[in-house]
C-alpha positions as CSV (number, residue, x, y, z in Angstrom):
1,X,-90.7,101.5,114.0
2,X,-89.0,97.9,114.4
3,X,-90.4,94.5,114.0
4,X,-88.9,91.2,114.5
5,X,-89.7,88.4,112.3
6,X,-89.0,84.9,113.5
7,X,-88.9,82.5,110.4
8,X,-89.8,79.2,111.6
9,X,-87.2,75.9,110.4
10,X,-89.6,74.6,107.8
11,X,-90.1,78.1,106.2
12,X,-89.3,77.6,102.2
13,X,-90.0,81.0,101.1
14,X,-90.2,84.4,102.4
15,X,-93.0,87.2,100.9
16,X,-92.7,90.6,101.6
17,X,-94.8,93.5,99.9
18,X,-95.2,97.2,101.1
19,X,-97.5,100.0,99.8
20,X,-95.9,103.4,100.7
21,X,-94.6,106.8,99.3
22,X,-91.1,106.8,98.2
23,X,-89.9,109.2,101.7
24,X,-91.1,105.4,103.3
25,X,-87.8,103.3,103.3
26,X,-88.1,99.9,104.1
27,X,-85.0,98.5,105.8
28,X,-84.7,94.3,107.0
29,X,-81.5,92.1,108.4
30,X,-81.3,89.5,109.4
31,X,-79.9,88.4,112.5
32,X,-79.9,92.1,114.1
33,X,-81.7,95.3,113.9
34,X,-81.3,97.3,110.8
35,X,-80.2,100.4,110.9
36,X,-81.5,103.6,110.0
37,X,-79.1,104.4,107.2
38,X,-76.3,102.2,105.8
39,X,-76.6,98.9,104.0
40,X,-79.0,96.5,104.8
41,X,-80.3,92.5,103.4
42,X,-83.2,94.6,101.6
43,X,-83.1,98.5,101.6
44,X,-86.2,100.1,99.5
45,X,-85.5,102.6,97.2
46,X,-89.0,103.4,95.6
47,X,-92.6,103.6,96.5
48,X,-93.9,100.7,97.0
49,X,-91.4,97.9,97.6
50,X,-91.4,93.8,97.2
51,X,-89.6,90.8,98.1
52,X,-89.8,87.2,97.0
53,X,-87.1,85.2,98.6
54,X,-86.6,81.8,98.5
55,X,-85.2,80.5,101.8
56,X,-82.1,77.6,101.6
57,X,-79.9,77.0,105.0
58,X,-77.6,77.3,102.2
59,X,-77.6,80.8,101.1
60,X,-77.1,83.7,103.5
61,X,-79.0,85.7,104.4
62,X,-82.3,84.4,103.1
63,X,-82.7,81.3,105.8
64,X,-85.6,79.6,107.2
65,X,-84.8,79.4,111.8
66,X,-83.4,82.8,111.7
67,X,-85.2,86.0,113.0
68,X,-85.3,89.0,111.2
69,X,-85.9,92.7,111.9
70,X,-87.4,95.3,109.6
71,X,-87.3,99.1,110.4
72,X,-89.6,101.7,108.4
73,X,-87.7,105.1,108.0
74,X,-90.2,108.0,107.4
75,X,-87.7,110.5,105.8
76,X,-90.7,113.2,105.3
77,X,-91.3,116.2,108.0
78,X,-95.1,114.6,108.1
79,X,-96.6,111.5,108.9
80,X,-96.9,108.4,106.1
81,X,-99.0,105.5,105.7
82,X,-97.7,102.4,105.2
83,X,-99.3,99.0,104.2
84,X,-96.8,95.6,105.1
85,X,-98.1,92.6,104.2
86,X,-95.5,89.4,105.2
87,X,-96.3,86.0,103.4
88,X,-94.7,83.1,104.8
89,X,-94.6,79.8,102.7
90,X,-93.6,76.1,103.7
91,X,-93.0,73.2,101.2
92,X,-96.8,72.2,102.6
93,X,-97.8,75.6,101.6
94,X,-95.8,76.2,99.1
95,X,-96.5,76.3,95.0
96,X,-94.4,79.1,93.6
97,X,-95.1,77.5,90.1
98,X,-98.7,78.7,90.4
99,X,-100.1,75.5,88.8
100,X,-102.3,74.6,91.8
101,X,-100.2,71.7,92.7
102,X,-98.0,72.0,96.0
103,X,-94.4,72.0,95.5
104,X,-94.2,69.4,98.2
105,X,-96.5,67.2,96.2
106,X,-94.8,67.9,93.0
107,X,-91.2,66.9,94.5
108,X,-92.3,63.9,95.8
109,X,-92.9,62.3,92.5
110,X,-91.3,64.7,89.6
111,X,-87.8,65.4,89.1
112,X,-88.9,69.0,90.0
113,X,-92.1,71.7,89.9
114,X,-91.9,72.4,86.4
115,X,-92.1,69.1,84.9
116,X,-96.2,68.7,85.0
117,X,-99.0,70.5,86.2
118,X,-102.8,70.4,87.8
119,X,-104.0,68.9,84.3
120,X,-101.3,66.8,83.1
121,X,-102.0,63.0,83.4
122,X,-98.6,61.4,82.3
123,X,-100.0,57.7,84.3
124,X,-103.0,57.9,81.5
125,X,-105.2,56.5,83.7
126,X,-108.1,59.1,83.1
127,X,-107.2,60.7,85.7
128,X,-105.3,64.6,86.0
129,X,-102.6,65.5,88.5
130,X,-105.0,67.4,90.7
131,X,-107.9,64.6,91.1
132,X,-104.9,62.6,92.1
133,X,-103.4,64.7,95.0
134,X,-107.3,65.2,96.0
135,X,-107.6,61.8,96.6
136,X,-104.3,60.7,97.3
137,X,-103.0,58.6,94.2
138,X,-99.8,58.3,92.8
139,X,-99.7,60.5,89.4
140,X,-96.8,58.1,88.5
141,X,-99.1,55.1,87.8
142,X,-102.1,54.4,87.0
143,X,-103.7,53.8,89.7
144,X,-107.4,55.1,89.6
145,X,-109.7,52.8,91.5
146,X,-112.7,53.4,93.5
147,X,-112.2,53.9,97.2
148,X,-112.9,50.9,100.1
149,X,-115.9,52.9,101.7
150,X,-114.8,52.9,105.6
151,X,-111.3,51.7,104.7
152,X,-109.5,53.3,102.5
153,X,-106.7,56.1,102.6
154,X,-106.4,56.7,98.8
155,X,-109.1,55.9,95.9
156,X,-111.7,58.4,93.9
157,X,-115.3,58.5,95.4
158,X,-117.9,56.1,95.8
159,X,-121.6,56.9,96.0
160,X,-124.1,54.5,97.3
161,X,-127.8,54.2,98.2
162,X,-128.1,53.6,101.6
163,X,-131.1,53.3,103.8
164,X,-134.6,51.2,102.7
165,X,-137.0,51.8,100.3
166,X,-138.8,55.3,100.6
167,X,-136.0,56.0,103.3
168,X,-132.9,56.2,101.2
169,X,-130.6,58.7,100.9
170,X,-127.5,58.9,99.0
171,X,-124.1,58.5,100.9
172,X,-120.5,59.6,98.9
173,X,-117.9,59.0,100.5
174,X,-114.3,60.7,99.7
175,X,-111.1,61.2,100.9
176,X,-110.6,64.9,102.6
C-alpha cells in the first residue's frame, strides 16, 4: 500500500509512529514513490518504527511544501496489522520543548525554546510565562495590569458585579 503525504509550507515538524511486526517494513521519500526494496528517506528495520523530524527548507529531505509517499511492505506469506499514526506540527502548534509554552510564542521573545519555561517569570511582575501568553502579555516586562472590560486585547481578568440589587450576577471578563 501507498500513501501520499502533502506537507503544507508552514509545517515545522514532521511525527511519524507505527505499531507493527518486524515482517512490516515501513518505507517513505520524498518527492517520489518509495520503492519496495532499495534505499529510501526512512526505511524500518524493527517492529514498531518512529520518526521525529524537524522540517527546515534548508535541509533535504525533511522539508515543509514537499509531498511525500510512504509504502508498507508485508514481507510475511500472511496478512499484518499495522497501526500509522502521522503528527504534523506548525510553529503555532508547535512546542517540542514540552514545557507547555509554544515554540512560536517562546521565539518571539527568548533567544530560543530553552531559555524559560510555563513557570518562569523573569519580568517579576507576579506573573508566570503561561498566565502571560493566556492573556496576551509580554513575559519580557512587567506588564501585569487588569484588563479594559470591552476594550482590551491584552490584560489579566476583571470580575465585576453587574446587574441591581437582588438581580446581580457576577460578569468576568478575559481574554480567549
Amino acid at each position: 500500500m501507498v500513501y501520499q503525504i502533502p506537507v503544507p509550507p508552514e509545517a515545522t515538524r514532521f511525527k511519524v509512529s507505527s505499531t507493527h511486526a518486524s515482517n512490516v517494513i515501513v518505507r517513505m521519500e520524498q518527492g517520489t514513490l518509495p520503492d519496495a526494496t532499495g534505499t529510501q528517506h526512512l526505511v524500518s528495520t524493527v517492529a514498531n518504527s518512529s520518526l521525529n523530524e524537524q522540517l527546515s527548507t534548508a535541509v533535504w529531505p525533511w522539508q515543509p511544501n514537499q509531498t511525500y509517499s510512504v509504502r508498507f511492505v508485508n514481507t510475511a506469506a500472511t496478512a499484518q496489522a499495522i497501526t500509522f499514526t502521522l503528527k504534523g506540527k506548525n510553529a503555532l502548534t508547535e512546542d517540542s520543548d514540552n514545557d507547555r509554552l509554544l515554540d512560536a510564542r517562546e521565539l518571539q521573545y527568548y533567544p530560543n525554546i530553552n531559555s524559560y519555561n510555563a513557570t518562569s517569570d523573569i519580568d517579576k511582575d507576579g506573573a508566570n510565562n503561561l498566565a502571560e501568553w493566556a492573556f496576551n502579555l509580554n513575559p519580557t516586562r512587567p506588564d501585569i495590569a487588569a484588563l479594559t472590560p470591552g476594550t482590551s486585547t491584552a490584560g489579566m481578568p476583571v470580575a465585576r458585579l453587574t446587574g441591581s440589587p437582588g438581580n446581580q450576577r457576577l460578569t468576568i471578563e478575559f481574554i480567549r
